[in-house]
N, CA and C atoms as a LAMMPS dump frame, in Angstrom:
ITEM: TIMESTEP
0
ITEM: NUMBER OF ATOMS
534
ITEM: BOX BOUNDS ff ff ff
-5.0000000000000000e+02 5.0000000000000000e+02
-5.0000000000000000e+02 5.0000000000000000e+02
-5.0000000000000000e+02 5.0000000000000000e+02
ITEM: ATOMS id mol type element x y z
1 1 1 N 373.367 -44.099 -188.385
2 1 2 C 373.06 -45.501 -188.625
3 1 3 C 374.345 -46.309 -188.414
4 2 1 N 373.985 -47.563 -187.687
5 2 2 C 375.822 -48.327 -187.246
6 2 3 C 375.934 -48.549 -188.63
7 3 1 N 377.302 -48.651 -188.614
8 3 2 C 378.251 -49.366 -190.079
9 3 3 C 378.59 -51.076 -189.91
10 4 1 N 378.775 -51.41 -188.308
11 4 2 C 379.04 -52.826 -187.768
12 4 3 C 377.683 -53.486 -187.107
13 5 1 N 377.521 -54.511 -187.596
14 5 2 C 376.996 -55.36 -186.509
15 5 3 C 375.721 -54.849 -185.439
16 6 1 N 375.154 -55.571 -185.436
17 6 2 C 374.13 -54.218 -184.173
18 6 3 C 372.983 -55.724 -183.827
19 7 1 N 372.772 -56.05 -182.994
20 7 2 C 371.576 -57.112 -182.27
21 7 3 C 371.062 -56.639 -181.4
22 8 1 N 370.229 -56.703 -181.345
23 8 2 C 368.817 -56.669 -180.03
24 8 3 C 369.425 -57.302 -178.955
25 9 1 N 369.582 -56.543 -178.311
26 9 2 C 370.407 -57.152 -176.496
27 9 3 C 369.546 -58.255 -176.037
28 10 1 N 368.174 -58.155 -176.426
29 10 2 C 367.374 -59.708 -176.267
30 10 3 C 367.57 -60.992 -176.346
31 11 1 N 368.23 -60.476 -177.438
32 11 2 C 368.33 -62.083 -178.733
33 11 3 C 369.829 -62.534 -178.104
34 12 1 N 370.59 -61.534 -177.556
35 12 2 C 372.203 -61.883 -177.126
36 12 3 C 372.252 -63.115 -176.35
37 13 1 N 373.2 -64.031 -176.759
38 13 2 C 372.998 -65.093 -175.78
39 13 3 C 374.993 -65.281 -175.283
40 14 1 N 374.987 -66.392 -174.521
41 14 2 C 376.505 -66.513 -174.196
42 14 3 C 377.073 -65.463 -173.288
43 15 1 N 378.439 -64.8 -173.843
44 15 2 C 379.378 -63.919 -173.336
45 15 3 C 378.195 -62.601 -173.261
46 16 1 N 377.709 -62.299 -174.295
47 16 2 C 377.324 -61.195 -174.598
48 16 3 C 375.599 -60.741 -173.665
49 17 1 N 375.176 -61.663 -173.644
50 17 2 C 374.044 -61.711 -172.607
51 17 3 C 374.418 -61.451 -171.251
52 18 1 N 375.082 -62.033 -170.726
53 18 2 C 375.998 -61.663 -169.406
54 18 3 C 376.339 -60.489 -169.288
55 19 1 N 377.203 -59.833 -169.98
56 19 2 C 377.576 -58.752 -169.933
57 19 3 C 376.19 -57.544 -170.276
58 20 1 N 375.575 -57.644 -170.928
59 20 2 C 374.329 -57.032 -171
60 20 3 C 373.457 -56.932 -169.847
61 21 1 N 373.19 -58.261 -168.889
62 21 2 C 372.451 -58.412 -168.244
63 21 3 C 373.095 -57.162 -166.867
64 22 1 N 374.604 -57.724 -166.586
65 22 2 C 375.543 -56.896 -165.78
66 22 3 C 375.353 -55.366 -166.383
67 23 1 N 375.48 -55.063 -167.477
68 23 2 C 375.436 -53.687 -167.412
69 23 3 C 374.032 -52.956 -167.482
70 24 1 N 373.217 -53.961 -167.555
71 24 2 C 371.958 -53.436 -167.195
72 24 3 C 371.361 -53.378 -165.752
73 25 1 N 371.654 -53.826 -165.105
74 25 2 C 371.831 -53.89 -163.922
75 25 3 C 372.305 -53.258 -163.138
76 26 1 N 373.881 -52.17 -163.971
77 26 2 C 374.494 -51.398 -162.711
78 26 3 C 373.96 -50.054 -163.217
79 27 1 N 373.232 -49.576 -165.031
80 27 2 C 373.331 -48.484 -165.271
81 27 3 C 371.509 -48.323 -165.624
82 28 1 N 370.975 -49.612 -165.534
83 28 2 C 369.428 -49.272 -166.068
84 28 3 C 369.221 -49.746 -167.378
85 29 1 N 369.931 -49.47 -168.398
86 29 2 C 369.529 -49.72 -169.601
87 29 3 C 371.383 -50.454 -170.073
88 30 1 N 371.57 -50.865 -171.567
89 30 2 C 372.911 -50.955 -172.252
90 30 3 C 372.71 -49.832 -173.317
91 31 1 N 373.706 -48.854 -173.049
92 31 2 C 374.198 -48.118 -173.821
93 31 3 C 373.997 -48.28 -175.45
94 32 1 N 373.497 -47.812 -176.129
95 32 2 C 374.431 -48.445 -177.732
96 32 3 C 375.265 -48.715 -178.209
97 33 1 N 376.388 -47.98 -177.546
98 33 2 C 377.826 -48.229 -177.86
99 33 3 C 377.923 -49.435 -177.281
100 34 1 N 378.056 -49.466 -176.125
101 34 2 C 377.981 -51.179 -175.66
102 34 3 C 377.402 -52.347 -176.134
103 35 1 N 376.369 -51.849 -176.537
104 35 2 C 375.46 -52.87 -177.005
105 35 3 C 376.009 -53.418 -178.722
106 36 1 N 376.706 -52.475 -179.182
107 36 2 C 377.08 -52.772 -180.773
108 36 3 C 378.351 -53.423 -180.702
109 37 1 N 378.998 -52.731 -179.503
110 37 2 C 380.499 -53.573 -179.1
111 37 3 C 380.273 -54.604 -178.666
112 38 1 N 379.479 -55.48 -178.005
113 38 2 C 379.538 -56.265 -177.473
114 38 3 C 379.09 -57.454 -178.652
115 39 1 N 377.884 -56.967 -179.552
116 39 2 C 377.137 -57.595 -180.148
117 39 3 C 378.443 -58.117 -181.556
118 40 1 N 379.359 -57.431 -181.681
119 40 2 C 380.81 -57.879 -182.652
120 40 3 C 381.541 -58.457 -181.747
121 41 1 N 382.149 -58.199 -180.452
122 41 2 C 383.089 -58.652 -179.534
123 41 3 C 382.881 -58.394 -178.227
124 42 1 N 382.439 -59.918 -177.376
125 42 2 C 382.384 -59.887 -176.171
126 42 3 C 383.209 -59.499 -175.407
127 43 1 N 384.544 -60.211 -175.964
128 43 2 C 386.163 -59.647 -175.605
129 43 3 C 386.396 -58.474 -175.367
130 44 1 N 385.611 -57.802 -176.405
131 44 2 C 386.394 -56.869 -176.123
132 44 3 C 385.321 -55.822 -175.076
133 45 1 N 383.863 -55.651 -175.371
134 45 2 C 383.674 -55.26 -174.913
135 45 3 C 383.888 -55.549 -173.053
136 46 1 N 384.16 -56.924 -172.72
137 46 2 C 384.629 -57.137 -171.198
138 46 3 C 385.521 -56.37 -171.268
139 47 1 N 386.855 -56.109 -172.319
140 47 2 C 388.382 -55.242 -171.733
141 47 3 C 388.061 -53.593 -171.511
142 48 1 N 386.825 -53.103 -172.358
143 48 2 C 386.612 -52.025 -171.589
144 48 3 C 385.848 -52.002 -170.621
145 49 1 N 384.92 -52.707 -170.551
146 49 2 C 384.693 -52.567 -168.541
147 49 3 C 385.137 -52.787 -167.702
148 50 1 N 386.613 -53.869 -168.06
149 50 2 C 387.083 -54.071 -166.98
150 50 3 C 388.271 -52.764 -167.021
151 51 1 N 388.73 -52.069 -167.737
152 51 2 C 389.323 -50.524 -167.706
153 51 3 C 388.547 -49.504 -166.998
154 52 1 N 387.37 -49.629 -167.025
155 52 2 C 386.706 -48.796 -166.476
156 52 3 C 386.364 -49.266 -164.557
157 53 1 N 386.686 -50.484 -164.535
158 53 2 C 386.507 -51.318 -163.333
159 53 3 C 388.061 -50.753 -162.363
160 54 1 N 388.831 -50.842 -163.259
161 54 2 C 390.158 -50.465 -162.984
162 54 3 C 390.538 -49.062 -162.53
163 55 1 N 390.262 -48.119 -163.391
164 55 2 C 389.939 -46.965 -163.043
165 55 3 C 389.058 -46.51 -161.863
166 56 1 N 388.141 -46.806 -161.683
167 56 2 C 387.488 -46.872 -160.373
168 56 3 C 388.673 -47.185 -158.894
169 57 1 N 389.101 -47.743 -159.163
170 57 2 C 390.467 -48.627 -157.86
171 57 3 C 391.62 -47.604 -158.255
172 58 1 N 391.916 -46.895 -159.061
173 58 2 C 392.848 -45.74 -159.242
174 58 3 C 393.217 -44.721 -158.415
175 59 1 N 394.456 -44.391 -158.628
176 59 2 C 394.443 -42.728 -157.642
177 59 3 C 393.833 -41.575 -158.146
178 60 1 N 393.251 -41.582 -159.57
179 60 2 C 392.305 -40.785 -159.782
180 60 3 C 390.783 -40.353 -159.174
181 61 1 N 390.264 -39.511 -158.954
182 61 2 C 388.654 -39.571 -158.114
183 61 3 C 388.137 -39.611 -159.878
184 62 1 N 386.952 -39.778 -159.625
185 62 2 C 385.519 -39.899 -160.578
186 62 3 C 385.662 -38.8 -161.156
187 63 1 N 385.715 -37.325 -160.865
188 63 2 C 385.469 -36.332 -161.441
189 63 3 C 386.804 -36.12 -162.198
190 64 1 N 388.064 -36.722 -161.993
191 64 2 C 389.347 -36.658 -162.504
192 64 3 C 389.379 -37.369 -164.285
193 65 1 N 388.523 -38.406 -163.731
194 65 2 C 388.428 -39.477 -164.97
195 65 3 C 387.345 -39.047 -166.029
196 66 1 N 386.44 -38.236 -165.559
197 66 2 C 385.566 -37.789 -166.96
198 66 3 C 386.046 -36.494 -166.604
199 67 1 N 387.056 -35.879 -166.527
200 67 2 C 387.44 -34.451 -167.255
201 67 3 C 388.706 -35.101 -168.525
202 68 1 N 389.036 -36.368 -167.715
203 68 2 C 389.59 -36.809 -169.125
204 68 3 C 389.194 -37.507 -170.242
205 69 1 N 387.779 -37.936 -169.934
206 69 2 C 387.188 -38.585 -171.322
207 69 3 C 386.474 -37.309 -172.001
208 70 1 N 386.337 -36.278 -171.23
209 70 2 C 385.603 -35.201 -171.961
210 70 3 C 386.566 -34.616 -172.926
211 71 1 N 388.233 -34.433 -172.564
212 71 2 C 389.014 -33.441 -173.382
213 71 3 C 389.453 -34.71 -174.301
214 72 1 N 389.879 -35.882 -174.198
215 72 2 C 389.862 -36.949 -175.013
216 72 3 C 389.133 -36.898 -176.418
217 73 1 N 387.516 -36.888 -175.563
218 73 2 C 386.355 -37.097 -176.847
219 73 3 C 386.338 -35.625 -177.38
220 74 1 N 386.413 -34.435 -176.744
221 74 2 C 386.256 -32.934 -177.707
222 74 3 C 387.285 -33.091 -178.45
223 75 1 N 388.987 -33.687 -178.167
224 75 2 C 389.816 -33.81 -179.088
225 75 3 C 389.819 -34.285 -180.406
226 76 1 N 389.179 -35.283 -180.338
227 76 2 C 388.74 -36.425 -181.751
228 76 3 C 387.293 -36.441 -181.908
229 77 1 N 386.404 -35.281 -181.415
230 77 2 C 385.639 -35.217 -182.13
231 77 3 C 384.551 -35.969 -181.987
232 78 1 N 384.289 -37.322 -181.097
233 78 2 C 383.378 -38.318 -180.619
234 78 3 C 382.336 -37.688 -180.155
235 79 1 N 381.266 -37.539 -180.928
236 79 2 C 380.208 -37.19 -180.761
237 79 3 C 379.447 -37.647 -179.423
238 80 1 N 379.712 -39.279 -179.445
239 80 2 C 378.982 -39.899 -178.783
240 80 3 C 379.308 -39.936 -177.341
241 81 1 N 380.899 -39.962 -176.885
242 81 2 C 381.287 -40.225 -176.332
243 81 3 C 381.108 -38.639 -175.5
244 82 1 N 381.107 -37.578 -176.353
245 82 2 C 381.161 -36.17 -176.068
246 82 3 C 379.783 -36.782 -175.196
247 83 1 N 378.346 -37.005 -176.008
248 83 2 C 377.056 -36.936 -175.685
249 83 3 C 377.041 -37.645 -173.79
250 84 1 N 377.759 -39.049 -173.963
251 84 2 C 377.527 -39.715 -173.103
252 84 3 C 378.277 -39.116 -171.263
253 85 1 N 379.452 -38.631 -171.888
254 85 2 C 380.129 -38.257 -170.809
255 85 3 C 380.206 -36.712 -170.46
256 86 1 N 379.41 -36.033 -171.029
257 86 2 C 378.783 -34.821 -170.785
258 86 3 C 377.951 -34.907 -169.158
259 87 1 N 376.801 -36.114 -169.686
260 87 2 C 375.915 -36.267 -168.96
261 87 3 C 376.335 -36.686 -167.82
262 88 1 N 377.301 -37.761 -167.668
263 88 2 C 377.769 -38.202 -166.523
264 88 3 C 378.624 -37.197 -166.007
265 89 1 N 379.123 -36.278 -166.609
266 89 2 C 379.649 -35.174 -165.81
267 89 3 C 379.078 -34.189 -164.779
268 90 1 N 378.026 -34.48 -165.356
269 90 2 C 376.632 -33.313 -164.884
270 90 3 C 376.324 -34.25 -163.597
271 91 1 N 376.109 -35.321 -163.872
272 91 2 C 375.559 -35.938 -163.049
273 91 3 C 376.514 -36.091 -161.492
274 92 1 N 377.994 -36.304 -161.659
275 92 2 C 378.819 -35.55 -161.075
276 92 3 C 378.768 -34.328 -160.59
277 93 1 N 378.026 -33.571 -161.01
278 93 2 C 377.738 -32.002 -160.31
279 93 3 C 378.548 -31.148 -161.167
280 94 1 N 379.328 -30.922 -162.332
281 94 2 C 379.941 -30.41 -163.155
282 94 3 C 378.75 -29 -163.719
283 95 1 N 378.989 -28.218 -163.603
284 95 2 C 378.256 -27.256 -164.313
285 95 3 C 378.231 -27.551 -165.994
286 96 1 N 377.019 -27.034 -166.43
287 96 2 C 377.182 -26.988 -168.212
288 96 3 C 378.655 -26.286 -168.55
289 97 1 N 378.552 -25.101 -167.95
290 97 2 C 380.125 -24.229 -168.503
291 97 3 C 381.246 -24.71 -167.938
292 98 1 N 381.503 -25.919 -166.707
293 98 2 C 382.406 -26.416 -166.382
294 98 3 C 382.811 -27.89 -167.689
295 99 1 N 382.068 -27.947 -167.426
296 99 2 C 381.774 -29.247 -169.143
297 99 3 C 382.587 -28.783 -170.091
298 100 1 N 381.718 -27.668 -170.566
299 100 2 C 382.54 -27.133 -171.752
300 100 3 C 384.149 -26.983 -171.869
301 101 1 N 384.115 -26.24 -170.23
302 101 2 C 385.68 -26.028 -170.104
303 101 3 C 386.184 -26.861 -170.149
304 102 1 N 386.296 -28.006 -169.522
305 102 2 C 387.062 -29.142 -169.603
306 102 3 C 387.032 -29.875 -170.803
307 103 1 N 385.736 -30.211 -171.94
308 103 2 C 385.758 -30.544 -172.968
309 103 3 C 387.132 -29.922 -174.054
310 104 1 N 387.229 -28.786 -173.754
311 104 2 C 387.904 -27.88 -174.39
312 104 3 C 389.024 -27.314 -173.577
313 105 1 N 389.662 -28.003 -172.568
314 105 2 C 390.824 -27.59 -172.136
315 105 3 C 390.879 -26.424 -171.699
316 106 1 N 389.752 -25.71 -171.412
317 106 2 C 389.806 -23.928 -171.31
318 106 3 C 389.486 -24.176 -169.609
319 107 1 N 389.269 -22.94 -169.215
320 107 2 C 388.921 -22.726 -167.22
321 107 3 C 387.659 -23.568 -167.798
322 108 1 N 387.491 -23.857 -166.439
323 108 2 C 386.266 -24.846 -165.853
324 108 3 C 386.066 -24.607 -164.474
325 109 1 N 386.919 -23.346 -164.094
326 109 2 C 386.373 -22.949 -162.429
327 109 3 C 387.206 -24.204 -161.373
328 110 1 N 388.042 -24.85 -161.762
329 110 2 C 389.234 -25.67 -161.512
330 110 3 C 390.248 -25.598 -161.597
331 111 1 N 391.006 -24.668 -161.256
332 111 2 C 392.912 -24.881 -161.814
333 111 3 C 393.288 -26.153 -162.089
334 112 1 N 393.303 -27.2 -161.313
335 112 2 C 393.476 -29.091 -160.763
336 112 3 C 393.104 -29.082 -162.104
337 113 1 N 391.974 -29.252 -162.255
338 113 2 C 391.215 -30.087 -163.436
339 113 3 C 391.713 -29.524 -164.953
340 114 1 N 391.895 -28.387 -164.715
341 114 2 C 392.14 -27.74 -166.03
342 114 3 C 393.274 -27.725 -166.308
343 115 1 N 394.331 -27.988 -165.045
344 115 2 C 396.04 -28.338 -165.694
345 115 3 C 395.801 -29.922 -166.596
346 116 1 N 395.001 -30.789 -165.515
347 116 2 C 395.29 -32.114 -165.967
348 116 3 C 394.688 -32.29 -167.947
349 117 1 N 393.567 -31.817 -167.965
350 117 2 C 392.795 -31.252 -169.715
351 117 3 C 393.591 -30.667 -169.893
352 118 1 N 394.221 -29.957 -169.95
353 118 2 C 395.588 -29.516 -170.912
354 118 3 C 396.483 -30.493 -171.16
355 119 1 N 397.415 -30.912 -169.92
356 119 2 C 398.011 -31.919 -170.407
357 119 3 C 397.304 -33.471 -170.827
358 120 1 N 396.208 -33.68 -170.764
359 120 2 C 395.319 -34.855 -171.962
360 120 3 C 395.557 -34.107 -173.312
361 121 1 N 395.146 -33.154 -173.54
362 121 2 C 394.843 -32.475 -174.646
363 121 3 C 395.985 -32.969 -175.041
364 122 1 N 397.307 -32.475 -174.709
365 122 2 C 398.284 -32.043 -175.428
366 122 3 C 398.918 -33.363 -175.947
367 123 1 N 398.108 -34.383 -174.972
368 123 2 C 398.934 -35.488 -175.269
369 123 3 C 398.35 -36.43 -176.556
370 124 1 N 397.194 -35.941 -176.436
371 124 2 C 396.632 -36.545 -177.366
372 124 3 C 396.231 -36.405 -179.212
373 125 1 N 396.662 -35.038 -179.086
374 125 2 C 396.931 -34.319 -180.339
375 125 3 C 398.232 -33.869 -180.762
376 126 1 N 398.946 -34.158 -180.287
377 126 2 C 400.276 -34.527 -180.471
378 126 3 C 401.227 -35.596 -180.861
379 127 1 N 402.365 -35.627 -181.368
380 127 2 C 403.132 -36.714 -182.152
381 127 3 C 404.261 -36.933 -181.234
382 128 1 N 404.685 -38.153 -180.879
383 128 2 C 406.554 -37.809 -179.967
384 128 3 C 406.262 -37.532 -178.703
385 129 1 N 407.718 -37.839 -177.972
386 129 2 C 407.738 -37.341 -176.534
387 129 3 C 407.1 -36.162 -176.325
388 130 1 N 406.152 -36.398 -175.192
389 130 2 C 405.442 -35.082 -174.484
390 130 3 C 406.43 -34.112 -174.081
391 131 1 N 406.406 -32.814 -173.984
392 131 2 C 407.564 -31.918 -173.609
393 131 3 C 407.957 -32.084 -172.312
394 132 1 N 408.825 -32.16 -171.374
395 132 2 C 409.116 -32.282 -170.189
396 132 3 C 408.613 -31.311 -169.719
397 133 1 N 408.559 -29.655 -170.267
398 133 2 C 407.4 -29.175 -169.332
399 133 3 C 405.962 -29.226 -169.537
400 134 1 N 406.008 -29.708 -170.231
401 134 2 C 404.05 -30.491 -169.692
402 134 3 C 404.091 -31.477 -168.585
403 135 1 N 404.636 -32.235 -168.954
404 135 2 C 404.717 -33.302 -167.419
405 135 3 C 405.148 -32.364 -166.266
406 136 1 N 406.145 -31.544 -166.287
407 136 2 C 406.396 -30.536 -164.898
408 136 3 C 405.24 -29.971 -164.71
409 137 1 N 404.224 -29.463 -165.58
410 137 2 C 403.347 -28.207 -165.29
411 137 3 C 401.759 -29.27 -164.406
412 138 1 N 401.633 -30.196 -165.089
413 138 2 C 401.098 -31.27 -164.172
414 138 3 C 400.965 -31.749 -163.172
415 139 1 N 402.128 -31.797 -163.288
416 139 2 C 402.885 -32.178 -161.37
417 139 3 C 402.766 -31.317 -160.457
418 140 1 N 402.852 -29.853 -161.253
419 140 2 C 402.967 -28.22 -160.16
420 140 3 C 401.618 -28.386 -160.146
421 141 1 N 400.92 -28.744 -160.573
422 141 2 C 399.016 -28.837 -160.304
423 141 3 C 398.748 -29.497 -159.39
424 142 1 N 399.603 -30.26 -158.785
425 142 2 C 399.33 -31.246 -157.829
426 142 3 C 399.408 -32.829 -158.249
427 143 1 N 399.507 -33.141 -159.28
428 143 2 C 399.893 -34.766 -160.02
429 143 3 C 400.555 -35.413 -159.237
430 144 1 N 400.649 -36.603 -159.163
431 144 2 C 401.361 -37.832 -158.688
432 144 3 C 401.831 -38.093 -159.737
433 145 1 N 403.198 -39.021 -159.877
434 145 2 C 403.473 -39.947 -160.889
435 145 3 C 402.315 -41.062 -161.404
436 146 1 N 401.8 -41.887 -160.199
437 146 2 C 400.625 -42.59 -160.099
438 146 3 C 399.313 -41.898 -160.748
439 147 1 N 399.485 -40.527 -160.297
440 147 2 C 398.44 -40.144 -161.508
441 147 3 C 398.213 -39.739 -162.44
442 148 1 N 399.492 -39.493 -163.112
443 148 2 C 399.737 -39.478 -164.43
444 148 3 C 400.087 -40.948 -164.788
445 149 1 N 400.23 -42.01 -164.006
446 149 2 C 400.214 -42.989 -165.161
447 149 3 C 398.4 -43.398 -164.843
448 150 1 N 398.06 -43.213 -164.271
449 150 2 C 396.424 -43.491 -163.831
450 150 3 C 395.714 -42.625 -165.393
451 151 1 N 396.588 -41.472 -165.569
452 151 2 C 395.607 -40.776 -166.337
453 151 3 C 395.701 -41.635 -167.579
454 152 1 N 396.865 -41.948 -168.201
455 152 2 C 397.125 -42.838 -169.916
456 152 3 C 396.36 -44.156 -169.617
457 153 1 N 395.976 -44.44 -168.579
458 153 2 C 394.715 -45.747 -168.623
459 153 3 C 393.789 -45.654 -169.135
460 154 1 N 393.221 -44.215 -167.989
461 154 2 C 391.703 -43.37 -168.733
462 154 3 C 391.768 -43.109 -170.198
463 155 1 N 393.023 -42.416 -170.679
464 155 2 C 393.073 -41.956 -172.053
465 155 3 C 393.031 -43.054 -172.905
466 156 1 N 393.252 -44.267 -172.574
467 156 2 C 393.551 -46.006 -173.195
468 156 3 C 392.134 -46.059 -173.237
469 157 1 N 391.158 -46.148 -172.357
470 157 2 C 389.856 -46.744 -172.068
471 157 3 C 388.943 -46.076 -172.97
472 158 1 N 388.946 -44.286 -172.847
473 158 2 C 387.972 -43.524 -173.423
474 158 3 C 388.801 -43.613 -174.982
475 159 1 N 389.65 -43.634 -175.17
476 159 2 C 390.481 -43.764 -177.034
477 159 3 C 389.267 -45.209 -177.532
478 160 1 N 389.338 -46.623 -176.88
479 160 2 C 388.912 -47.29 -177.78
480 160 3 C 387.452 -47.104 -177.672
481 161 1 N 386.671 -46.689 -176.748
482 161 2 C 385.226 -46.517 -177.086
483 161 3 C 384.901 -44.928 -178.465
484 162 1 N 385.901 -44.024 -178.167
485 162 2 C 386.177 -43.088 -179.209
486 162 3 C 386.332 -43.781 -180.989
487 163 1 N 387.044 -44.651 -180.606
488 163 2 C 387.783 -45.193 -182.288
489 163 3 C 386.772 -46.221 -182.827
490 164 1 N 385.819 -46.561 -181.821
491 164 2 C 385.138 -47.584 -182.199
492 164 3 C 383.691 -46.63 -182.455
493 165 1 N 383.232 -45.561 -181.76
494 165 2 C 382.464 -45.392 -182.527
495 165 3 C 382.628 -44.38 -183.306
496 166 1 N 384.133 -43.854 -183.559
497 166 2 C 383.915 -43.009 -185.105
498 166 3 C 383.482 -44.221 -185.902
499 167 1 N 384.061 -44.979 -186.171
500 167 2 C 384.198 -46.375 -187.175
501 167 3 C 382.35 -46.648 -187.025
502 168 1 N 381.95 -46.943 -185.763
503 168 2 C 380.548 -47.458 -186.305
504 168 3 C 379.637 -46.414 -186.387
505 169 1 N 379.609 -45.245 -186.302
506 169 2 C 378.984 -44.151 -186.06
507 169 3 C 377.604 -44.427 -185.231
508 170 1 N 378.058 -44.779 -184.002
509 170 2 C 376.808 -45.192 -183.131
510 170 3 C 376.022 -43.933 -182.885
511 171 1 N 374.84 -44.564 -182.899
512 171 2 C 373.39 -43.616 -182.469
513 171 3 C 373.334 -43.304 -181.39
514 172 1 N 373.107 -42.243 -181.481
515 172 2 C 373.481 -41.523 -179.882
516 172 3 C 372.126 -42.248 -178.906
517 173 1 N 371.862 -42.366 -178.154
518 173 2 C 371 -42.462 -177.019
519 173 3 C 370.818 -42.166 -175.622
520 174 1 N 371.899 -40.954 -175.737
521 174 2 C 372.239 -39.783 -174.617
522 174 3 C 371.759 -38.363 -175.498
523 175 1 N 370.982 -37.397 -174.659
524 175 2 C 371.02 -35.797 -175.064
525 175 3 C 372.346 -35.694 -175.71
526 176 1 N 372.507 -34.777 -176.806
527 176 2 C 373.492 -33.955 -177.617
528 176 3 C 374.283 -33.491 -176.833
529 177 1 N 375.357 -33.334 -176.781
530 177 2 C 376.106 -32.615 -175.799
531 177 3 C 375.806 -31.112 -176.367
532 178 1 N 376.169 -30.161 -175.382
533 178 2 C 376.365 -28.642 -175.954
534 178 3 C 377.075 -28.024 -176.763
């Protein structure tokens, strides 16, 4: 059950109708998470689409950017975010056991993918400068500088949809993840 705020995307009028109408439009339906973010802050919910708009124009590919919202959200635990970007992984062509792996930093049938989920992981459950060999072991994966700073965008983008719905404990409206 949300803890914040929650309106019928109907009733939304202004900033928040717009953005509803737009994200209904590019995905079919508005999310819940979106829909509860938006329905407290238009603001803000525009600064994560436009992160996610951003990311798209990145040196990261698509499949780069949800192996990092997957080890992100298995890190902290985001149910929702686990639920939502599971699916879009799949939908990506990600196997169920490639999912997992990457959720969890383990093989995923990727060396690439599974250096870069390690170093998310590490960065994100961690306190202080990253070790210099994590950033080396990254790079020997094939990393750019550009895509390691490409990646702390993704990790910026998927953190506040993460923090926002531990806080509102949004209702899932994606399958459970595995």
């Amino acid at each position: 059950m949300p803890r914040l705020h929650t309106q019928d995307i109907s009733t939304a009028t202004g900033p928040a109708a717009q953005l509803f109408t737009a994200i209904k439009g590019a995905v079919g339906k508005v999310p819940n998470a979106y829909a509860d973010i938006g329905s407290n802050s238009p603001v803000a919910l525009e600064a994560a689409l436009n992160l996610d708009t951003a990311l798209r124009k990145s040196s990261l590919k698509g499949k780069q950017v949800e192996a990092i919202k997957l080890a992100v959200s298995e890190a902290v635990e985001c149910d929702y975010c686990l639920a939502a970007h599971s699916l879009m992984a799949k939908k990506l062509g990600f196997s169920a056991e490639a999912v997992i792996g990457l959720r969890r930093a383990e093989a995923s049938g990727d060396a690439q993918l599974d250096a870069l989920t390690l170093f998310v992981r590490e960065l994100v459950t961690t306190r202080g400068t990253v070790p210099a060999a994590s950033v080396a072991a990254v790079k020997a994966a094939g990393y750019s500088d550009a895509q390691i700073v490409d990646t702390l965008l993704a990790v910026t983008a998927i953190t506040f949809t993460n923090l926002f719905n531990r806080v509102n404990d949004t209702v899932l409206d994606f399958p459970a993840a595995d």
